[in-house]
FILOGU-413429 format. One record per atom (N, C-alpha, C): x, y, z; residue in one letter; atom name. Coordinates in nm, 2 decimals, padded with zeros to 4 digits. Layout:
REM FILOGU-413429
X / Y / Z / a / CA
...
END
This chain:
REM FILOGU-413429
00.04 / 00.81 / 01.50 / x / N
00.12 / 00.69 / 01.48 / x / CA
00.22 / 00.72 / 01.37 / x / C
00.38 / 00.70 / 01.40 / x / N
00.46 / 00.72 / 01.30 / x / CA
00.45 / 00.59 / 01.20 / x / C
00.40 / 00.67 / 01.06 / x / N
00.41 / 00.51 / 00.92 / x / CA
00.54 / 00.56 / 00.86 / x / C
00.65 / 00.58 / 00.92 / x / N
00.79 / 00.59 / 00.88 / x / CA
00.76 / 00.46 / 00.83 / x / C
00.87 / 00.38 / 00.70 / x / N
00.88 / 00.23 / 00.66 / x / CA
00.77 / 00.14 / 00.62 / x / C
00.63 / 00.22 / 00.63 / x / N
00.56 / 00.14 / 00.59 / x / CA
00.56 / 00.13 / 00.42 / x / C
00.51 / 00.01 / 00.41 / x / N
00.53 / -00.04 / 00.26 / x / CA
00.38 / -00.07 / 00.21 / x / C
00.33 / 00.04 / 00.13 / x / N
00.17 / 00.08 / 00.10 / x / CA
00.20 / 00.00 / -00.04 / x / C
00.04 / -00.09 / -00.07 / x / N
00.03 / -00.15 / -00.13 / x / CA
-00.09 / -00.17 / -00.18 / x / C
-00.13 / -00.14 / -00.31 / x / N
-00.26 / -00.13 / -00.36 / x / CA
-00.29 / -00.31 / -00.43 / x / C
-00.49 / -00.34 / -00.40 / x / N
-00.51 / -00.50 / -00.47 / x / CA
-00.48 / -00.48 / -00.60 / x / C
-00.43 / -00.57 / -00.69 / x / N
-00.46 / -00.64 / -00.79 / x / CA
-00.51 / -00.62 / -00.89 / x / C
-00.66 / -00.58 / -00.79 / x / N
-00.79 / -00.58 / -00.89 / x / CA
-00.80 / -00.42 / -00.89 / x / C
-00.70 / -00.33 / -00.83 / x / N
-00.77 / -00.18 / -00.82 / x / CA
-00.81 / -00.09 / -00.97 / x / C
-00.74 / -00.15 / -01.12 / x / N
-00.74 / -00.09 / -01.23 / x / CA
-00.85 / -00.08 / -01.24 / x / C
-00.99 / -00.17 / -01.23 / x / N
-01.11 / -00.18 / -01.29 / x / CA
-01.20 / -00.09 / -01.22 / x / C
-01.10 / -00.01 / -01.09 / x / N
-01.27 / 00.12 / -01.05 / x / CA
-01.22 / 00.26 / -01.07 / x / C
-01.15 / 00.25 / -01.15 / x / N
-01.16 / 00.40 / -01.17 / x / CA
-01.04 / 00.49 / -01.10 / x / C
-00.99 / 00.39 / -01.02 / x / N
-00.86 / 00.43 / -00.92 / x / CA
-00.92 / 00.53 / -00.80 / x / C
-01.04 / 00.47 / -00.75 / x / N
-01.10 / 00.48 / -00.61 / x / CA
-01.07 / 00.37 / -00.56 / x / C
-00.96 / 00.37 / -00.53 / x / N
-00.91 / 00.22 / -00.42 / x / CA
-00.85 / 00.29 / -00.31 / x / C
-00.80 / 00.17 / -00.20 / x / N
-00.75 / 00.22 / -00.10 / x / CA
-00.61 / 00.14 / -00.06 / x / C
-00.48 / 00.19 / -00.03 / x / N
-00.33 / 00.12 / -00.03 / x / CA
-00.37 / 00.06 / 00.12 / x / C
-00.30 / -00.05 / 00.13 / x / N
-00.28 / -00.11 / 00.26 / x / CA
-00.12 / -00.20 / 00.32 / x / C
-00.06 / -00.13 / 00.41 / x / N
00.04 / -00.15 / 00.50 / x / CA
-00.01 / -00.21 / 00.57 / x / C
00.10 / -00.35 / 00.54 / x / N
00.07 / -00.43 / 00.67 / x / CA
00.24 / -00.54 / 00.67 / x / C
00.31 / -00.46 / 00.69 / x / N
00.45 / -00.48 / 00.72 / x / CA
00.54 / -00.42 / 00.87 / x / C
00.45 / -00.33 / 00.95 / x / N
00.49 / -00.25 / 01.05 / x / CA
00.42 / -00.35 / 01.15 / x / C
00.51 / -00.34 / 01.29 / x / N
00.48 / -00.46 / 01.40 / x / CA
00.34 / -00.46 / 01.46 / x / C
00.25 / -00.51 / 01.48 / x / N
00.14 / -00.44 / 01.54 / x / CA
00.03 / -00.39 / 01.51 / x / C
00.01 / -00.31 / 01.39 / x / N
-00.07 / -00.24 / 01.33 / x / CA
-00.08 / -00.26 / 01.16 / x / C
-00.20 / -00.20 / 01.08 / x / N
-00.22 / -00.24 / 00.97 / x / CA
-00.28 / -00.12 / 00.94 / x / C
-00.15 / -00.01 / 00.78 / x / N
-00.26 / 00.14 / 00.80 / x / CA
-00.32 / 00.11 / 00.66 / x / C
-00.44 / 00.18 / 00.67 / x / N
-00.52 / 00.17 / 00.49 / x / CA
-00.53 / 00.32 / 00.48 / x / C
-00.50 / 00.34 / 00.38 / x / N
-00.52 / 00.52 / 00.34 / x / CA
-00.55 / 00.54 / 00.16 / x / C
-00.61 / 00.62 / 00.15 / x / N
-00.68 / 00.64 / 00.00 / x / CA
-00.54 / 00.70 / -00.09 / x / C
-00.56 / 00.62 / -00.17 / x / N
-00.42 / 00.58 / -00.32 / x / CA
-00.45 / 00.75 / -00.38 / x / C
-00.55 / 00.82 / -00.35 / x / N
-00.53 / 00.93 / -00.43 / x / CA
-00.43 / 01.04 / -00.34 / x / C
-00.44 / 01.00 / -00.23 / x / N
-00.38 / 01.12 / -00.13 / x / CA
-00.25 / 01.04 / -00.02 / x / C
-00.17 / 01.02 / -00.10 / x / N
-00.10 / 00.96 / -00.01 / x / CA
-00.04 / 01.02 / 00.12 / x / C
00.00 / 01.18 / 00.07 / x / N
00.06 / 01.22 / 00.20 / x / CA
-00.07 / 01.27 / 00.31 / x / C
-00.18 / 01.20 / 00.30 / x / N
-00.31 / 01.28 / 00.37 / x / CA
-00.32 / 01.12 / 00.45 / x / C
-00.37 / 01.21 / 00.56 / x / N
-00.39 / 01.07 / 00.70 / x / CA
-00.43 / 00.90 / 00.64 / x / C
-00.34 / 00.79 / 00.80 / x / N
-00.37 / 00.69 / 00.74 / x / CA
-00.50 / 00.63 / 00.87 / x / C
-00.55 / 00.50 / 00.78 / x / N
-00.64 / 00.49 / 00.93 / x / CA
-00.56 / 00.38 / 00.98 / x / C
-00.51 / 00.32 / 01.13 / x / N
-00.45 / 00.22 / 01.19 / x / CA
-00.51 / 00.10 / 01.24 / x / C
-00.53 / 00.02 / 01.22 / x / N
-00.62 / -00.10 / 01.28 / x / CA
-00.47 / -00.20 / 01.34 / x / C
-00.56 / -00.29 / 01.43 / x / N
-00.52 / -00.40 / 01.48 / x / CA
-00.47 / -00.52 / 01.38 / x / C
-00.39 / -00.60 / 01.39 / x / N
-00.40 / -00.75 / 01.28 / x / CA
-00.55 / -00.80 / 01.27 / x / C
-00.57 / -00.81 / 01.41 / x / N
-00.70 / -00.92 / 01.42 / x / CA
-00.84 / -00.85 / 01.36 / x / C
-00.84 / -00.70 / 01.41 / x / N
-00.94 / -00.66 / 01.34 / x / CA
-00.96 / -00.63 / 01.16 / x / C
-00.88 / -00.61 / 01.16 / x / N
-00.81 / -00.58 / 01.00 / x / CA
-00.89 / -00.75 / 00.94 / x / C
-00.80 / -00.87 / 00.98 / x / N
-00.81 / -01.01 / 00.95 / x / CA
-00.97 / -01.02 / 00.93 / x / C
-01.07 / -00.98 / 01.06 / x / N
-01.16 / -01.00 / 01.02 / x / CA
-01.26 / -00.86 / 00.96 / x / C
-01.21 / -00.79 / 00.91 / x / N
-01.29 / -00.70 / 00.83 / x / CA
-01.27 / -00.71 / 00.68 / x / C
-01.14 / -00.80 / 00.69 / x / N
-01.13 / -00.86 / 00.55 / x / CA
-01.22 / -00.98 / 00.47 / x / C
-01.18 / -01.08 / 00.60 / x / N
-01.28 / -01.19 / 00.63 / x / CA
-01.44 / -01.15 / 00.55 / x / C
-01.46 / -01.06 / 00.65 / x / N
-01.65 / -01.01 / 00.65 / x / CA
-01.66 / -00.92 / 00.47 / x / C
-01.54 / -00.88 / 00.43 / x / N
-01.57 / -00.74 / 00.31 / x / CA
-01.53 / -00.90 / 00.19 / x / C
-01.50 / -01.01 / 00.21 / x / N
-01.48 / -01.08 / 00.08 / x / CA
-01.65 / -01.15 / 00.07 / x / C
-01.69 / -01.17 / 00.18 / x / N
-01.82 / -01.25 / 00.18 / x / CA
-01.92 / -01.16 / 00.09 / x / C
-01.89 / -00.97 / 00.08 / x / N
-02.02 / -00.93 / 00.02 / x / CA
-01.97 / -00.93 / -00.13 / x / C
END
């Protein structure tokens, strides 16, 4: 999957672990990439909106 233009973006809250976070694009039509903030040019993973939506959903509940 080309992430040409994607626009990676780390939470808010990432200063408080240590800078083991993960950036997330979700500006590209279609798809949503998350890839680790330490390695930018190293692979991204691609998800759907909807899946994405609810894995977000389910990861704020724990």
């Amino acid at each position: 999957m080309d992430m040409t233009g994607a626009r990676w973006r780390k939470s808010s809250k990432s200063g408080s672990n240590g800078g083991a976070c993960v950036e997330v694009a979700d500006n590209l039509p279609g798809v949503v990439g998350v890839r680790d903030s330490k390695d930018p040019t190293g692979p991204a993973l691609v998800f759907g909106p909807v899946a994405w939506r609810s894995f977000v959903k389910l990861a704020k509940r724990a």
